[in-house]
Backbone as CSV, one residue per row, in Angstrom:
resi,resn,N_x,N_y,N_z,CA_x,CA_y,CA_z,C_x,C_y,C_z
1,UNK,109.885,119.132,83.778,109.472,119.172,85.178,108.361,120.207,85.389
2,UNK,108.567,121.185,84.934,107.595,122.150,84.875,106.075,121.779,83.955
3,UNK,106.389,121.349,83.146,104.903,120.824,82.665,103.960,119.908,83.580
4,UNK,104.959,119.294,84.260,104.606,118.112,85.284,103.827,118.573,86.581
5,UNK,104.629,119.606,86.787,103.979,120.541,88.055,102.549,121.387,87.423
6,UNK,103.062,121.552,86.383,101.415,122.316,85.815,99.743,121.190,85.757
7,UNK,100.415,120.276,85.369,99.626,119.089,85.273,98.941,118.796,86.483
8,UNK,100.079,118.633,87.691,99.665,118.224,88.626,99.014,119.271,89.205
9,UNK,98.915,120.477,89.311,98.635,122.002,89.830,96.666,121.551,89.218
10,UNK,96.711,121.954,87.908,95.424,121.769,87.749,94.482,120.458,87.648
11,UNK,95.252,119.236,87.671,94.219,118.248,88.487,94.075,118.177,89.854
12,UNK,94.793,118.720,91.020,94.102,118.990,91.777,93.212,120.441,92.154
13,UNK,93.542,121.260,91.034,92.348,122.292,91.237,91.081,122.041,90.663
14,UNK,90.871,120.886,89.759,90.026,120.975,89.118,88.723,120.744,89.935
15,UNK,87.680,120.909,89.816,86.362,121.246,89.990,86.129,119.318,90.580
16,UNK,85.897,119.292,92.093,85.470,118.526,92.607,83.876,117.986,92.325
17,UNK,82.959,118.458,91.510,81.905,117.708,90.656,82.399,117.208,89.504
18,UNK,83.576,117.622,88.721,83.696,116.425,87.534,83.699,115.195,88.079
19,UNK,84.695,115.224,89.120,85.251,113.671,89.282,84.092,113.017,89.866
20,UNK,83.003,113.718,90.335,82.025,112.464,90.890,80.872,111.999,90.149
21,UNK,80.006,110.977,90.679,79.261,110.472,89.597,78.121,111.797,90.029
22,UNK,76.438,111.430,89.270,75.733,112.475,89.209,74.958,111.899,90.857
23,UNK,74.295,112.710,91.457,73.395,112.638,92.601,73.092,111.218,92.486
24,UNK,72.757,110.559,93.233,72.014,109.058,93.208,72.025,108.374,92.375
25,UNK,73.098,108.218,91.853,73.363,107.354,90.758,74.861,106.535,91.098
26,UNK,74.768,105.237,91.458,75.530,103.981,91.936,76.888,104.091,90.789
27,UNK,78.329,103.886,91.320,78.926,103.439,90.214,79.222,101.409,90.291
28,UNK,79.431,101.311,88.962,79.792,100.209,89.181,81.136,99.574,89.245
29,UNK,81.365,98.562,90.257,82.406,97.942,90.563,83.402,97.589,89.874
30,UNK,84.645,98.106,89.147,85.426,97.596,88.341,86.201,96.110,88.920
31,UNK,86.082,95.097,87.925,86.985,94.073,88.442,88.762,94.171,88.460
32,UNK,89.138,95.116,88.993,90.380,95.416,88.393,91.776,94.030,89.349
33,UNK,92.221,94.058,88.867,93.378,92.850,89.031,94.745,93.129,88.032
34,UNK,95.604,94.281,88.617,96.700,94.419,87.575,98.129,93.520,87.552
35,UNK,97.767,92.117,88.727,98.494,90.761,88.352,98.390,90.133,87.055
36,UNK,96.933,90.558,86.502,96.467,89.829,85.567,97.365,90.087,83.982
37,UNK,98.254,89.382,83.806,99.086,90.219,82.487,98.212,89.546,81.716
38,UNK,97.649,89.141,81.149,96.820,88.599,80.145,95.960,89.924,79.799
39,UNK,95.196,90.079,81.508,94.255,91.024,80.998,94.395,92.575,80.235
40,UNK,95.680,92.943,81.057,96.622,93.963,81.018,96.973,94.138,79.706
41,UNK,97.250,93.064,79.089,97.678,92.915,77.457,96.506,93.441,76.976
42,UNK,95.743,92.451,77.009,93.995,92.782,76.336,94.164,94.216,76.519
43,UNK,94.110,94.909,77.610,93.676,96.069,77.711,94.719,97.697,76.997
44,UNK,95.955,97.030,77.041,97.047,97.666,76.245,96.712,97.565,74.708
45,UNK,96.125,96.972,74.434,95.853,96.633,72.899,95.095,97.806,72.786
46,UNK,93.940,97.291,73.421,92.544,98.138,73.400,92.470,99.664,72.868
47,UNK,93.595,100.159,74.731,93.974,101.411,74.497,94.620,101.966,73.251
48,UNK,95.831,101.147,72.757,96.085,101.633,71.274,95.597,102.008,70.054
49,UNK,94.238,100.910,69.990,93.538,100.763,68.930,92.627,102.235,69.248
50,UNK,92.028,102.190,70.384,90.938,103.147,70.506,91.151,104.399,70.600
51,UNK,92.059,104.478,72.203,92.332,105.504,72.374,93.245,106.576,72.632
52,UNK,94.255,105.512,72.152,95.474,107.072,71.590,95.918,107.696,70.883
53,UNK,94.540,107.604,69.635,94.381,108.277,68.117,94.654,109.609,68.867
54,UNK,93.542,109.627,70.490,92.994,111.376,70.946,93.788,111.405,71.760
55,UNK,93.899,110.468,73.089,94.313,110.666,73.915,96.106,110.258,74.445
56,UNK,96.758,111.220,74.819,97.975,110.342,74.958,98.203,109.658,76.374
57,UNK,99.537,108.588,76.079,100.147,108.449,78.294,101.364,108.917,77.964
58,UNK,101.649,110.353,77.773,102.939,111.006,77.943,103.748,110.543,78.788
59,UNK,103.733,109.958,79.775,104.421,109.770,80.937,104.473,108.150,80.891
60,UNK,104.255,107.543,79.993,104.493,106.189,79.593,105.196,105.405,78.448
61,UNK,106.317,104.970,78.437,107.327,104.221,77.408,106.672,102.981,76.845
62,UNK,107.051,102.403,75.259,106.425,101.194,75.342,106.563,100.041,75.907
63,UNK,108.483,100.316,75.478,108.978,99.183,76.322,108.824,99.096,77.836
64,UNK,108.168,99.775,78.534,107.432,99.763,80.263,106.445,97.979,79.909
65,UNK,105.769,98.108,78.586,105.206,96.850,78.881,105.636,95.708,79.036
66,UNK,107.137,95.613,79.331,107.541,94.335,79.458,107.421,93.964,81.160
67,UNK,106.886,95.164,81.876,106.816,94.593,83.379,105.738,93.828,83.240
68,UNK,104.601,93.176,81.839,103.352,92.743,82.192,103.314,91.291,80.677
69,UNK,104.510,90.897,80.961,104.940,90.046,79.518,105.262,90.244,78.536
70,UNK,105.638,91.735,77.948,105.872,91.610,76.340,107.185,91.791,76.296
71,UNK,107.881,91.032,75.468,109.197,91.522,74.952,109.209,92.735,73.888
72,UNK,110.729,93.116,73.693,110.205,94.262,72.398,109.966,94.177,71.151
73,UNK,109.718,92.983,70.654,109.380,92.389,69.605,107.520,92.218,69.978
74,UNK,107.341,91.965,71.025,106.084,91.582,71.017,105.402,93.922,70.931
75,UNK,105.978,93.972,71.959,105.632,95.542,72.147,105.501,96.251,70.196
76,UNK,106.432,95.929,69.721,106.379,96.673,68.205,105.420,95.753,67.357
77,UNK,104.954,94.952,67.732,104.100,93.861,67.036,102.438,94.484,67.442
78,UNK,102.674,94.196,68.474,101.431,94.177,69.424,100.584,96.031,69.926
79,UNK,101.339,96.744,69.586,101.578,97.435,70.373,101.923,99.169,69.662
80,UNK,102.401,99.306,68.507,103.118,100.333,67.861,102.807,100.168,66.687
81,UNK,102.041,101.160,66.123,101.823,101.083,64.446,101.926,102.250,64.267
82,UNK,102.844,103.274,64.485,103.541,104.561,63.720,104.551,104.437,63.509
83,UNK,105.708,103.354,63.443,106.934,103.545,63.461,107.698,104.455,64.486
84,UNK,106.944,104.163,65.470,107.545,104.574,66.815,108.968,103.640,67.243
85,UNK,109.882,104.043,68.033,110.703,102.812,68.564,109.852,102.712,70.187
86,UNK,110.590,101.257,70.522,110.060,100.681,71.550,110.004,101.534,73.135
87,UNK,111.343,102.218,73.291,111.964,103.329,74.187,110.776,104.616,74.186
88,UNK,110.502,104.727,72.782,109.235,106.344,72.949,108.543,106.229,74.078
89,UNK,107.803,107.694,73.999,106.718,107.838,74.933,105.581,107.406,74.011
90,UNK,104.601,107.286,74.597,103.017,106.949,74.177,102.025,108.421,74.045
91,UNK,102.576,108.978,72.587,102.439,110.135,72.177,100.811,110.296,71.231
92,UNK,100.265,111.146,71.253,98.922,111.272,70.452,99.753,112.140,69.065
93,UNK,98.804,111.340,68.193,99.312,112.168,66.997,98.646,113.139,66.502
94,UNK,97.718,113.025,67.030,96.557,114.662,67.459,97.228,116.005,67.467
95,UNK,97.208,116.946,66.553,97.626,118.362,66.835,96.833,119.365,68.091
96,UNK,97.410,119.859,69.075,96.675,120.190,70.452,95.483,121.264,69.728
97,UNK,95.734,121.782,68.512,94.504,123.190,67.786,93.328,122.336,67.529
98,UNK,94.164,121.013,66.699,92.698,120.240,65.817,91.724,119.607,66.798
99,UNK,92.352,119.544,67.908,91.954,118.627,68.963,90.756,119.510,69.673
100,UNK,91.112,120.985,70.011,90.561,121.716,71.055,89.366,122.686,69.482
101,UNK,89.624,122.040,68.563,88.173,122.425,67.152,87.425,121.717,66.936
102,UNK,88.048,120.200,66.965,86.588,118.930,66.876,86.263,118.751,67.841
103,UNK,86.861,118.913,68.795,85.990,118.594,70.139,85.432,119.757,71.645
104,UNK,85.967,121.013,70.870,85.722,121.785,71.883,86.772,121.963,73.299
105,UNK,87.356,120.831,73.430,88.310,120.866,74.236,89.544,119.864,73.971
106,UNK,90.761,119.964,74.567,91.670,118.995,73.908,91.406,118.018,75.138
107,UNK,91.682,116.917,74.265,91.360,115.430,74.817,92.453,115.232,75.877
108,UNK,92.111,114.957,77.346,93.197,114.700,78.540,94.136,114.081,78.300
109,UNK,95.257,114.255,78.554,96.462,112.661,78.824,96.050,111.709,79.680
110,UNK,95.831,110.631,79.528,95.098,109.469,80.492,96.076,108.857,81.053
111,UNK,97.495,109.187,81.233,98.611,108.479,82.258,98.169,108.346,83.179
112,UNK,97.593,109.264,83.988,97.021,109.087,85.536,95.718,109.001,85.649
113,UNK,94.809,109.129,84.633,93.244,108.968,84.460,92.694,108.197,85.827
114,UNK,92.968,107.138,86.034,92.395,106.303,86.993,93.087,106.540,88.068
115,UNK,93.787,107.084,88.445,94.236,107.786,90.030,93.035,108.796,90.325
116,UNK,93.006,109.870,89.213,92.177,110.974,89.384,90.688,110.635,89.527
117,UNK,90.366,109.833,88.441,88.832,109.904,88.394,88.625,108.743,89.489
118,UNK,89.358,107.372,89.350,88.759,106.447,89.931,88.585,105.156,88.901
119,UNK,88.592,103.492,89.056,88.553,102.990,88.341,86.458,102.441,88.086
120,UNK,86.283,102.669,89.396,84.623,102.554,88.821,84.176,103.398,88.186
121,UNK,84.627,105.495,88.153,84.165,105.796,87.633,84.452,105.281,85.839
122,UNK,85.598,105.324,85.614,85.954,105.054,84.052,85.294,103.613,84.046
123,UNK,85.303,102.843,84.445,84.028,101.269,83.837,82.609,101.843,83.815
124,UNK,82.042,102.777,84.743,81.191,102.812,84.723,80.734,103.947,83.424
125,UNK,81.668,105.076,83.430,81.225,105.449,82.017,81.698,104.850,81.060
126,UNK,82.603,104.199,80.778,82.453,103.652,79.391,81.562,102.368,78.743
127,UNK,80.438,102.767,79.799,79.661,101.770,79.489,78.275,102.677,80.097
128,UNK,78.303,103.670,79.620,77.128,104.699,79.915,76.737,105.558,78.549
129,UNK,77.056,105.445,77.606,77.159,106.064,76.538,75.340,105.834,75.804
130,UNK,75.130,107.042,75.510,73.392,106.682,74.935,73.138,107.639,73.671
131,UNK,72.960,107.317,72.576,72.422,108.399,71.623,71.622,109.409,72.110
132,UNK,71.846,110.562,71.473,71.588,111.987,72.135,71.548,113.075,70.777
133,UNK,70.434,113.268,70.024,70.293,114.077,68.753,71.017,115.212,69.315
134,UNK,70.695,115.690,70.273,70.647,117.655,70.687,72.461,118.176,70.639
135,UNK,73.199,116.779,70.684,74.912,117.401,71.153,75.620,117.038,70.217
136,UNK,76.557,117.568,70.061,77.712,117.922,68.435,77.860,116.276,68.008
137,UNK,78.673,115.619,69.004,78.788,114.429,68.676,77.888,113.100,68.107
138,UNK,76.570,113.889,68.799,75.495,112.736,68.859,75.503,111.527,69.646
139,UNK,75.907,112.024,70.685,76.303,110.801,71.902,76.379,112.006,73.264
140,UNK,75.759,111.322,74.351,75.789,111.706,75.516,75.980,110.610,76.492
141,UNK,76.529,111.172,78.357,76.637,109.531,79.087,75.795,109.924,79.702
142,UNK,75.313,109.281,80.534,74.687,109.056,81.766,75.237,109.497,82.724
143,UNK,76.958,109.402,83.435,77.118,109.853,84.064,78.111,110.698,83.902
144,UNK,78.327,111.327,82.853,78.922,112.426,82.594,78.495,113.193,81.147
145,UNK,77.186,114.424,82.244,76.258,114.840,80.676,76.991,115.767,80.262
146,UNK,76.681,115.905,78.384,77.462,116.685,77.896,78.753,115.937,77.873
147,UNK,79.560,115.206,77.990,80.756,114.837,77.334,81.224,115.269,76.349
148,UNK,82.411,115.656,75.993,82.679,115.992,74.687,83.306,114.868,74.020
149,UNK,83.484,113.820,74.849,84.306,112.514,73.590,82.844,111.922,73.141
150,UNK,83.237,111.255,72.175,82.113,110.968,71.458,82.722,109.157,71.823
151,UNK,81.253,108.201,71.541,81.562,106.912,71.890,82.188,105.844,70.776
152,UNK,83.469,105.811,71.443,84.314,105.421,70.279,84.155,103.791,70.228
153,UNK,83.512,103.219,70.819,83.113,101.786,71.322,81.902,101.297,70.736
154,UNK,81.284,102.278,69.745,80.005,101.894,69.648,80.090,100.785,68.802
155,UNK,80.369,100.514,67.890,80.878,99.658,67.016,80.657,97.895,67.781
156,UNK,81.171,98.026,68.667,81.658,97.179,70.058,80.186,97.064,71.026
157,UNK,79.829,97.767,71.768,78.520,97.778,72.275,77.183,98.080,71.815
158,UNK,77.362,98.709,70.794,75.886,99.028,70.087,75.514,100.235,70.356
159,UNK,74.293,100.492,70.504,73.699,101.804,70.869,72.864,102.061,72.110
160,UNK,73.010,102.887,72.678,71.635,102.855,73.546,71.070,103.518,73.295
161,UNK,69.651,103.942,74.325,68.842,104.700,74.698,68.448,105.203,76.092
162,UNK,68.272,106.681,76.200,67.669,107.191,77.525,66.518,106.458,77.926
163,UNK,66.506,106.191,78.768,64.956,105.972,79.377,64.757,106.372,80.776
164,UNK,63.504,107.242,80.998,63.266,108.015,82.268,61.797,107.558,82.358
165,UNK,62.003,107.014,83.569,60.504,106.526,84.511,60.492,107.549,85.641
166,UNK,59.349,107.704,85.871,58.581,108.305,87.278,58.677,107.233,88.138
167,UNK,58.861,107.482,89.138,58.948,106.164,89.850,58.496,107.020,91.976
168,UNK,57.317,106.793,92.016,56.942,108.031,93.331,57.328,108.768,93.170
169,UNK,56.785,109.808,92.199,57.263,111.271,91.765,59.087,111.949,91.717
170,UNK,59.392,110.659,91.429,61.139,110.711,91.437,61.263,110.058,89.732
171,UNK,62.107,111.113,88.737,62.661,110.646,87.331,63.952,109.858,87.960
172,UNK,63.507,108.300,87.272,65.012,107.715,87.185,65.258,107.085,85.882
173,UNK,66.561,107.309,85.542,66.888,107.360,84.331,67.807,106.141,84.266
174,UNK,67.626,105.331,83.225,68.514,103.838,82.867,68.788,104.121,81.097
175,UNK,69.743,102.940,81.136,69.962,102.952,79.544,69.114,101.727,78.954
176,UNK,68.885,101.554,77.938,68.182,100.171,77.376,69.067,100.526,75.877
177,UNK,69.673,99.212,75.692,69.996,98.781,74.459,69.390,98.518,73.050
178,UNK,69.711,98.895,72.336,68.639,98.940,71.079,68.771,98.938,69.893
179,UNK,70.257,98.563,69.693,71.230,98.301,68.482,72.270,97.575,69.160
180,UNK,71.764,96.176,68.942,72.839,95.160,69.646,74.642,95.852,68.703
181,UNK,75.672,95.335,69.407,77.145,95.612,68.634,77.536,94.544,68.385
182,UNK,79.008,94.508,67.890,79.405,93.346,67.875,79.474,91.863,68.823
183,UNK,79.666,92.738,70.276,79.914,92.299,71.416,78.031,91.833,72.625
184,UNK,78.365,90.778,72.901,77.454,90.862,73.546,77.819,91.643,74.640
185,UNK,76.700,92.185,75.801,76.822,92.840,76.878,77.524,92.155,77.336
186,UNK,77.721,91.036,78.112,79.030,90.701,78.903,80.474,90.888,78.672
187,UNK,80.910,90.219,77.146,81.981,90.606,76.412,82.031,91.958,76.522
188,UNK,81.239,93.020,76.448,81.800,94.564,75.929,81.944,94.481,77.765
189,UNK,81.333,93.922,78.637,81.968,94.340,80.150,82.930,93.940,80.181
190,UNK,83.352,92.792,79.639,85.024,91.977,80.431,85.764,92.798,79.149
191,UNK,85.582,93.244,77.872,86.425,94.448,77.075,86.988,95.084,77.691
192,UNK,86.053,96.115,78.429,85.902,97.860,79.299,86.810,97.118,80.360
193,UNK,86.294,95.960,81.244,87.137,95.830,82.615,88.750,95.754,82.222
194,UNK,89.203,94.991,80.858,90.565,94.829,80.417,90.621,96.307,80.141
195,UNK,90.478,97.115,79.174,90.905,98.503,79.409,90.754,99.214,80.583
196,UNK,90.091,99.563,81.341,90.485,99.888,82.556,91.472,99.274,83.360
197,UNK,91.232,98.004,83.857,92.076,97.370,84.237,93.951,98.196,84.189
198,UNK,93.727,98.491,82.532,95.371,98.134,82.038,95.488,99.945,82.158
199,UNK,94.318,100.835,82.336,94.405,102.554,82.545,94.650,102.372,84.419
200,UNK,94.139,101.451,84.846,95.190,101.588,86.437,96.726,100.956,86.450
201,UNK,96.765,100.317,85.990,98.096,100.365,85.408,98.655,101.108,85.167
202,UNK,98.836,102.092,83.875,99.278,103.212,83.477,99.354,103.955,84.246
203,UNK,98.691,104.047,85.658,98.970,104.969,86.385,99.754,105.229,87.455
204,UNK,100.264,103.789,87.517,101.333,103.249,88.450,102.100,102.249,88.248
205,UNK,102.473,102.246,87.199,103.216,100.630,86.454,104.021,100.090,87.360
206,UNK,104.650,100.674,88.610,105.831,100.158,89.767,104.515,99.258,91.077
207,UNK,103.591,99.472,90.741,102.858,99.782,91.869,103.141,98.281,92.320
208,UNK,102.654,97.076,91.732,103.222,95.742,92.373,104.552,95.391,92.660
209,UNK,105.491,95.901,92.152,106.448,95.522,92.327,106.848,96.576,94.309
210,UNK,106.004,97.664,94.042,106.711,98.439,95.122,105.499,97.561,96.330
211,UNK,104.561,96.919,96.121,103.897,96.017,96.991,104.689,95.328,97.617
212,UNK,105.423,94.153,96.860,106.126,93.124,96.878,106.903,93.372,97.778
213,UNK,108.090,95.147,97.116,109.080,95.214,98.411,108.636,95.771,99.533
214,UNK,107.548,96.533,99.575,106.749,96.666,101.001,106.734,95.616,101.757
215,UNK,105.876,94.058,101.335,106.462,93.303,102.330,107.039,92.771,102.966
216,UNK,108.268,92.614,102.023,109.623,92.338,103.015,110.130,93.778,103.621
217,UNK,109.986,94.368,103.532,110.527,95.879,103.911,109.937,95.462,105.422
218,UNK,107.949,95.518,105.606,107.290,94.785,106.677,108.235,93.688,107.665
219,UNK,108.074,92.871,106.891,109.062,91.126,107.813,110.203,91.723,108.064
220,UNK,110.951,92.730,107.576,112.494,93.195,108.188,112.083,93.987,109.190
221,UNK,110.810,95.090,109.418,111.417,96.026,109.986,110.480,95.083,112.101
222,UNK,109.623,94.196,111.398,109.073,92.991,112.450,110.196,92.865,112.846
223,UNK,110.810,91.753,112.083,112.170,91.191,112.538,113.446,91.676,113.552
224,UNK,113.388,92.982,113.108,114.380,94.187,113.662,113.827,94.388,115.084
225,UNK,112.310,94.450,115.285,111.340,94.768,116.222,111.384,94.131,117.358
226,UNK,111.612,92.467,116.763,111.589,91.334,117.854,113.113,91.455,118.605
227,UNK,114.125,91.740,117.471,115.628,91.623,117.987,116.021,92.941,118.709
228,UNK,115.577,93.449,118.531,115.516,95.583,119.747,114.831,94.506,120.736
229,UNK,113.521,94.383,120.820,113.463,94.070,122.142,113.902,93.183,123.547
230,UNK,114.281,91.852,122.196,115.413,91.028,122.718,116.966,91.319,123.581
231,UNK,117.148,92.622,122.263,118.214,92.931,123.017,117.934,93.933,124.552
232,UNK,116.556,94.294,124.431,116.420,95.640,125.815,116.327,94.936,126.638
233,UNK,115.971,93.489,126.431,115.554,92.742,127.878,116.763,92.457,128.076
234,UNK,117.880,92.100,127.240,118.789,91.372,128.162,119.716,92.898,128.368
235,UNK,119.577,93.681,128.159,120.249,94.805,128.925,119.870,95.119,130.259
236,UNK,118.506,95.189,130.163,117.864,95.298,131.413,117.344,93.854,132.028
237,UNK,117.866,93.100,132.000,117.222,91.543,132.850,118.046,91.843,134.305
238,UNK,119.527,92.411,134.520,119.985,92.450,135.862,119.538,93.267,136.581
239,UNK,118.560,94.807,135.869,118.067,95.392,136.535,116.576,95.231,137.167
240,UNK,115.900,94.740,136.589,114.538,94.261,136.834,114.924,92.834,137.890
């Protein structure tokens, strides 16, 4: 409980310029839809493969993925390649020293990632990534300079490049592609939208279901609404 409160203590102290994008610079629209269990899957994969070498969802079980189709056969299939059981948490196997030496800082827990940052911001950087000689990693974003994760996607999207135009004595800066990846640009977007997608998820795995009973919770407390007043009139109909 106490770690929990610490957690929560310093993401909301943290420095109100991380979380936003840079000056005049648009984010883009995540398609997020966490009905979508298909996509959700896609994007649970994703996260495994990519990114919970660094990053963990402490605050997430595997077997939780059966609110989005998997059984626990599919979850240890699909899903678990440490010989984890299905019940664990979604642990990094990252030592917190080695973590805060290769990278300068230790890599966040992303359980709540997309509450905090936002789901356009995470689509929009993980698809901002540009070669950059001058920084440890050799990768910088666009909208978050200096990053210390390095682009673990490249493989997947290719490479970019900075490019800065004058444009009426205003630098604006775009990426241009220049080492196609595996993925064409659309594919590496509907990729990124399934991992994100499935990191808003993670951040509220009840969240449809507590929709659902919101609306009948709604139609009961209507219902209740119409029958109170029903009943005030006929209390008061001999007096009026």
């Amino acid at each position: 409980m106490m770690k929990l409160r610490t957690f929560l203590f310093i993401l909301c102290m943290a420095p109100l310029s991380v979380f936003s994008a840079p000056a005049g610079m648009e984010l883009d629209e995540a398609p997020i839809d966490t009905t979508d269990n298909a996509s959700l899957q896609r994007g649970a994969e994703s996260f495994v493969n990519y990114c919970l070498t660094c990053h963990a969802a402490s605050y997430m079980r595997y077997n939780r993925h059966r609110d989005i189709g998997l059984n626990e056969p599919a979850v240890l299939e699909r899903l678990v390649y440490t010989g984890q059981k299905a019940g664990d948490l979604m642990l990094t196997a990252m030592d917190k020293k080695e973590g805060e030496e290769w990278f300068g800082v230790l890599p966040p827990d992303l359980s709540v990632i997309a509450r905090s940052r936002g789901a356009d911001w995470l689509y929009t950087y993980l698809r901002a990534f540009y070669r950059d000689s001058t920084t440890v990693p050799g990768w910088n974003n666009l909208l978050f300079d200096r990053a210390a994760m390095p682009h673990v996607l490249y493989e997947l999207q290719g490479e970019q490049k900075l490019v800065v135009e004058t444009v009426g004595g205003e630098e604006i800066e775009s990426l241009e592609l220049v080492k196609p990846g595996k993925m064409t640009v659309s594919e590496y977007d509907h990729y990124v939208a399934d991992l994100v997608n499935y990191l808003v998820y993670l951040g509220e795995p009840h969240a449809n279901e507590r929709k659902r009973i919101g609306i009948y919770v709604l139609l009961f407390l209507f219902g209740m609404l119409a029958l109170t007043i029903a009943l005030k009139r006929e209390y008061w109909r001999d007096i009026h």
